[in-house]
C-alpha positions in Angstrom: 89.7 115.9 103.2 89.5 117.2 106.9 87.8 117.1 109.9 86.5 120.3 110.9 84.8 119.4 114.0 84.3 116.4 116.2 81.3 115.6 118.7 81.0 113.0 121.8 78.5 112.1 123.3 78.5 108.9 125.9 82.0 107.3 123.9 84.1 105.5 125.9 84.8 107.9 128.8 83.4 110.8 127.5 80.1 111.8 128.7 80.0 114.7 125.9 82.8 116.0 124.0 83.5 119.2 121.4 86.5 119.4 119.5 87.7 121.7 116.7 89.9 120.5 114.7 92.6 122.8 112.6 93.8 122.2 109.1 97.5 120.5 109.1 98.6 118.9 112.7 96.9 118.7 115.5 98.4 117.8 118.8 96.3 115.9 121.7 98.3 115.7 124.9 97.8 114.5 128.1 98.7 111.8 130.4 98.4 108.1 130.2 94.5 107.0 130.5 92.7 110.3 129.9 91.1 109.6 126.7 93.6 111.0 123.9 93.5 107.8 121.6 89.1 107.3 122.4 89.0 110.8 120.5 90.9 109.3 117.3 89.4 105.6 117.6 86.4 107.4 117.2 87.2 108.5 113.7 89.3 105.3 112.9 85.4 103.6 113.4 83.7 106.1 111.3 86.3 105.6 108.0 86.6 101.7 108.5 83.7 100.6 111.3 85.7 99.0 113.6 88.3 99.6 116.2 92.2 98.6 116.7 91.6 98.3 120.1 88.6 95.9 120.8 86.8 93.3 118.7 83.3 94.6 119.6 81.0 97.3 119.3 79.7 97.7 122.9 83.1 98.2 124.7 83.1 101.8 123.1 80.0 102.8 124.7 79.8 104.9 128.1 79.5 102.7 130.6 75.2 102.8 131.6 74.7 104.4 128.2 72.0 102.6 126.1 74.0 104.2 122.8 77.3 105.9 121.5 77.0 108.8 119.5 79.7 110.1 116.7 79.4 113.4 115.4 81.7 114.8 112.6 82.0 117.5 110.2 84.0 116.7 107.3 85.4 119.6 104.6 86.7 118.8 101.2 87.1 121.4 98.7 84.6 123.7 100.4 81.8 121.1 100.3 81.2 119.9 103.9 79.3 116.7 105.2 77.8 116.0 108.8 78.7 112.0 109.6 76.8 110.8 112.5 76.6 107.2 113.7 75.1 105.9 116.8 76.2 102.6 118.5 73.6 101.1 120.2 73.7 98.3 123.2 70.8 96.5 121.9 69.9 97.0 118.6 71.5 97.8 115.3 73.2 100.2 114.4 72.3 103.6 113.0 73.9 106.1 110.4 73.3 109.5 108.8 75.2 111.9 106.2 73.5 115.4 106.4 70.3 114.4 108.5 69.7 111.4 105.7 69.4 107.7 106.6 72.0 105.5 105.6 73.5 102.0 106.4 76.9 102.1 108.4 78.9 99.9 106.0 78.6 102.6 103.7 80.1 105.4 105.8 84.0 105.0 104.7 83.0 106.4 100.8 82.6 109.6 102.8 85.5 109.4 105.3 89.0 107.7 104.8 91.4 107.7 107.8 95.0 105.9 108.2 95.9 105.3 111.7 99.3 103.6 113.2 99.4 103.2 116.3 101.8 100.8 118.9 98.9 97.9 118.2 100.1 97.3 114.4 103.3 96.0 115.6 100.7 92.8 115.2 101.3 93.3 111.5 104.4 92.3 111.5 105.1 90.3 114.8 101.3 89.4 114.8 99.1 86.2 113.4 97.8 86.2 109.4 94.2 87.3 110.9 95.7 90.6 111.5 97.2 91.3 107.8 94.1 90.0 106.6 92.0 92.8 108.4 94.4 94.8 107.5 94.1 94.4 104.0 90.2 94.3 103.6 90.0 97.7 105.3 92.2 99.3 102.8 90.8 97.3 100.1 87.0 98.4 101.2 87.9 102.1 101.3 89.5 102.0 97.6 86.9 100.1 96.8 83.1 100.9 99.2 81.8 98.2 96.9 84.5 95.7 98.1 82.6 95.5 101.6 79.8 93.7 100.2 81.8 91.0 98.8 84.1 90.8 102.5 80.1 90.5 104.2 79.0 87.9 101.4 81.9 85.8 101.9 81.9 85.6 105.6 78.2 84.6 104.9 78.9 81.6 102.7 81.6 80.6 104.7 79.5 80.1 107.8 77.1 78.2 106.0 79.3 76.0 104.1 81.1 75.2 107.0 78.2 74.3 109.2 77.3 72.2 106.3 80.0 70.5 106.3 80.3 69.9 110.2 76.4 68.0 109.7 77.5 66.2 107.0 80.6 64.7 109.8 78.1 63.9 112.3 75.8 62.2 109.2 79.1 60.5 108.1 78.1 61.3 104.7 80.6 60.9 101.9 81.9 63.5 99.4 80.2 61.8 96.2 76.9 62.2 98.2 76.8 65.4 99.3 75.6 67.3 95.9 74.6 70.2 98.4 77.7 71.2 99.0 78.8 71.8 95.2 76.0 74.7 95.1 77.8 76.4 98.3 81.2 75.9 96.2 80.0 78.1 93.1 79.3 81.1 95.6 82.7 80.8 97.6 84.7 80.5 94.4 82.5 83.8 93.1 83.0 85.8 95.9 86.9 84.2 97.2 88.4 84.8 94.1 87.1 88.4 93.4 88.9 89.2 97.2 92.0 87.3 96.3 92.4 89.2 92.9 91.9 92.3 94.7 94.1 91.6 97.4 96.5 90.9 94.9 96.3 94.1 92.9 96.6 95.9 96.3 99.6 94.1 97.3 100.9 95.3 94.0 100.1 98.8 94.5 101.9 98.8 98.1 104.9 97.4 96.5 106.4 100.8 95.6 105.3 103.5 98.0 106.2 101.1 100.9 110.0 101.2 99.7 109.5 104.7 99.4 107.8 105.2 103.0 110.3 102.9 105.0 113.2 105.1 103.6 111.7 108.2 104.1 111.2 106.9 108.1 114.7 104.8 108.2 117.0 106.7 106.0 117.9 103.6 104.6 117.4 101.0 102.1 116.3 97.3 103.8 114.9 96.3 100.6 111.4 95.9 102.0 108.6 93.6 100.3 105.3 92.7 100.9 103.5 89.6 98.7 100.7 87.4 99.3 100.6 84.1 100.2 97.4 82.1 98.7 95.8 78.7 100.7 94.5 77.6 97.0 98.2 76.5 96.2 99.0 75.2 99.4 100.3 71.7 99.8 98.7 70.8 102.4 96.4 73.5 103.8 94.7 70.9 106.1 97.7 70.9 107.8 96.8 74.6 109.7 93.9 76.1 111.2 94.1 78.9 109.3 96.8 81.0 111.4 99.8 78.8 110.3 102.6 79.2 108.0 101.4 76.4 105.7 100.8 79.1 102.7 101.7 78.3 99.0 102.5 80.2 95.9 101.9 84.0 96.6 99.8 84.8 93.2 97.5 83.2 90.7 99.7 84.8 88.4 103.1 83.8 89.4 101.3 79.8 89.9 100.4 80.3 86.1 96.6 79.6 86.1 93.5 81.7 87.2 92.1 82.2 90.5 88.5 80.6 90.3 89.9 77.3 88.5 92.3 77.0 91.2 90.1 77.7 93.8 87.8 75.3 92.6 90.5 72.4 91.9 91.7 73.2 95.6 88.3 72.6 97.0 88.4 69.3 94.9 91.6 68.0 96.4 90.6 69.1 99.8 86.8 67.6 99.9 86.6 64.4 101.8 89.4 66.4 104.6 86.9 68.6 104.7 84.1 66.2 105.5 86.6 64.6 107.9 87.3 68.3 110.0 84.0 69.7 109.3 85.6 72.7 108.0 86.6 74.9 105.3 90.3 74.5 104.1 91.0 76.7 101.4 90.2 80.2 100.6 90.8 83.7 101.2 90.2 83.6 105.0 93.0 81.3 105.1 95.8 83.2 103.5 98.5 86.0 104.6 100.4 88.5 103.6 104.0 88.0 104.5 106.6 91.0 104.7 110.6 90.8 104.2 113.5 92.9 105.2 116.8 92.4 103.1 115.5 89.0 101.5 114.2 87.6 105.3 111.0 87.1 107.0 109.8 90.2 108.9 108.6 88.0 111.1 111.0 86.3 113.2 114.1 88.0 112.0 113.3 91.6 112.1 114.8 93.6 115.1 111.9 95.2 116.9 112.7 99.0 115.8 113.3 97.4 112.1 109.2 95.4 112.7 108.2 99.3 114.0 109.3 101.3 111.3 107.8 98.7 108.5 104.6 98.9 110.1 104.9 102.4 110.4 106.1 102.4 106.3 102.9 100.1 105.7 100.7 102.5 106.9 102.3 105.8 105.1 101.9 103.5 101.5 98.4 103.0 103.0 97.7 106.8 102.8 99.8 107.6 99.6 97.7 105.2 97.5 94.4 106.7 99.4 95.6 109.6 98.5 96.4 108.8 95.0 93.0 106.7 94.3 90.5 109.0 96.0 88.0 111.6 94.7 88.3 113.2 98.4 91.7 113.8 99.0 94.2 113.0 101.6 93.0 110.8 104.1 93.5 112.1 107.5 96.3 110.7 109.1 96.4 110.0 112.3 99.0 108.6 114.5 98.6 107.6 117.8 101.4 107.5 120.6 103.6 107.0 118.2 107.0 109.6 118.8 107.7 107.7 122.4 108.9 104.5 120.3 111.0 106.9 118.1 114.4 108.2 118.6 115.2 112.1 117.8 116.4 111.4 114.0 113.6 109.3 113.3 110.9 111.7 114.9 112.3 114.0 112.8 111.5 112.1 109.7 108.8 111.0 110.2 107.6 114.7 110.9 108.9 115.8 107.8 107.0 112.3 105.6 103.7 113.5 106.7 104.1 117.2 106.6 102.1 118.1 103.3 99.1 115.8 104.2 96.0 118.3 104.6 95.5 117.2 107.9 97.3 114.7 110.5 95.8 113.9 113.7 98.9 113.0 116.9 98.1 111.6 120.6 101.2 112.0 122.9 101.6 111.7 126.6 105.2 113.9 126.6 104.8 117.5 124.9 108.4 117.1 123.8 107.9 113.7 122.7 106.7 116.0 119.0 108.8 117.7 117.3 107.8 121.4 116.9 106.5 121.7 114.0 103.7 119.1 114.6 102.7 121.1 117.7 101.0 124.2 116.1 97.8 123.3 117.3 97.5 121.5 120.6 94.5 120.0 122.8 94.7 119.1 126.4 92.8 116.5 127.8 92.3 115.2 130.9 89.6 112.5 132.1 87.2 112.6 129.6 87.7 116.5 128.9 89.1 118.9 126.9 90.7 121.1 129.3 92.2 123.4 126.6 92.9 124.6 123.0 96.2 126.3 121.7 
């Protein structure tokens, strides 16, 4: 899959913009502030709906604007699609995929983009709410249907948690609260199907991660990725969710299914519960965790080692995208990302991503790319695109 053209209108800082886009790299250029990375964040939204750089809708619209408007013409195997979406300041908002109506969660089964840019450093150096958004956008756009379940879950959780939060102020005791059992069913439904598919994606990532951090590092730091479940934690009400109070790191490897220890979790954990007014277990409470030569990532790794495995976690991202989908390559896009690399390790990294049909670069230095990513370049400069090579 490519993108064969991109349209602006009232994004960020630009009032209206038109960009062709080539097959195979193409180069955005220009200094600091200008609006290189609002071009790419753009299609980051439209693959995943949301941003790496802001947690809400209305910061990406022009400033005075009532609504946002993304425009973009996708190819893939001569067949192409017009993806529009319109973010709107005060109502919801509104998708289409050649002139027909559709709902935005259901964009990404007709786009798939992998972006690394300096903000993943969070992945490894970051807090477990960062992995986990990390995971559930690359599980939703294996898996479209997956997005239901994420929206589902959040749903129940809110309302079993402001359940339990009256039932505190009511001082009401486990045994009595028979309510609370019917809110249980659901979160153990929906939790565990996440869990067992963040599981199978953490196994999937396993290999082409080894094979993406060598391909960047030129050498072998024996990286690993797991996951690192709250329903076999010891004491999970010892957290608040962001801590590093996690227990075993599969169903599997604890010996006993997910639901049934989901569910015997929630029994152990009911009258803390009561007592925080809060849920304690579940899949919005567990982490990935990533290792380098048998040690926490986090913590231990130098900060060119936590750079390149973030940068290796996103080249396994596309690979299985790549591998799974009935679209092709994702687009790849990487944003100001040679300036953090030294000349060997640009040159790698140019060379891992050179047969994916189309990979997207921001830079503020020309030189900062090595040539061969450079074939096609755009200039821009303050919310314009001031010229095309």
């Amino acid at each position: 899959m490519r993108v064969v053209h991109l349209s602006l209108t009232d994004f960020r800082n630009y009032a209206r913009a038109e960009a062709a886009i080539a097959p195979g790299p193409n180069l955005f250029v220009g200094r600091n502030g200008q609006g290189k990375t609002n071009l790419v964040e753009s299609l980051v939204y439209l693959s995943t709906l949301s941003s790496h750089r802001v947690s809400t809708d209305q910061a990406m619209i022009r400033r005075d604007a009532a609504a946002a408007v993304i425009r973009c013409r996708v190819e893939h195997d001569g067949r192409e699609l017009l993806l529009e979406l319109q973010l709107n300041r005060g109502a919801a908002n509104r998708a289409q995929v050649n002139r027909a109506a559709i709902k935005p969660r259901e964009l990404p089964r007709y786009f798939s983009s992998v972006l690394f840019a300096p903000e993943d450093l969070a992945l490894v150096r970051g807090e477990p709410s960062v992995r986990r958004r990390f995971a559930d956008e690359l599980l939703v756009q294996r898996n479209p249907r997956l997005a239901g379940v994420l929206a589902d879950y959040d749903r129940v959780l809110r309302q079993r948690n402001t359940l339990l939060k009256s039932a505190r102020g009511a001082r009401v005791k486990g045994d009595g609260l028979s309510t609370l059992d019917i809110w249980d069913d659901r979160l153990i439904e929906l939790g565990s199907i996440i869990i067992d598919a963040r599981s199978a994606l953490v196994a999937a990532l396993s290999l082409p991660l080894g094979s993406a951090y060598r391909s960047v590092v030129d050498d072998d730091h024996r990286p690993c990725i797991g996951l690192q479940l709250s329903i076999f934690a010891a004491d999970p009400a010892g957290t608040d969710g962001d801590g590093e109070n996690v227990g075993h790191r599969s169903a599997a490897e604890a010996g006993t299914g997910t639901a049934e220890a989901f569910r015997a979790q929630l029994g152990r954990l009911r009258q803390k519960e009561l007592e925080r007014g809060v849920t304690l277990a579940g899949p919005h409470r567990d982490d990935l965790f990533f290792e380098l030569n048998g040690l926490p990532a986090k913590g231990y790794a130098s900060h060119g080692e936590s750079w390149s495995f973030a940068l290796a976690l996103k080249l396994a991202s596309a690979e299985l995208l790549r591998r799974d989908s009935a679209t092709g390559d994702p687009v790849l896009i990487l944003d100001d990302v040679f300036a953090e690399l030294d000349q060997s390790r640009r040159r790698r990294l140019a060379a891992a991503v050179s047969d994916y049909e189309q990979v997207l670069i921001t830079a503020a230095v020309f030189e900062d790319v090595p040539a061969e990513l450079t074939a096609h370049t755009v200039h821009i400069e303050a919310g314009a695109i001031v010229d095309a090579d």
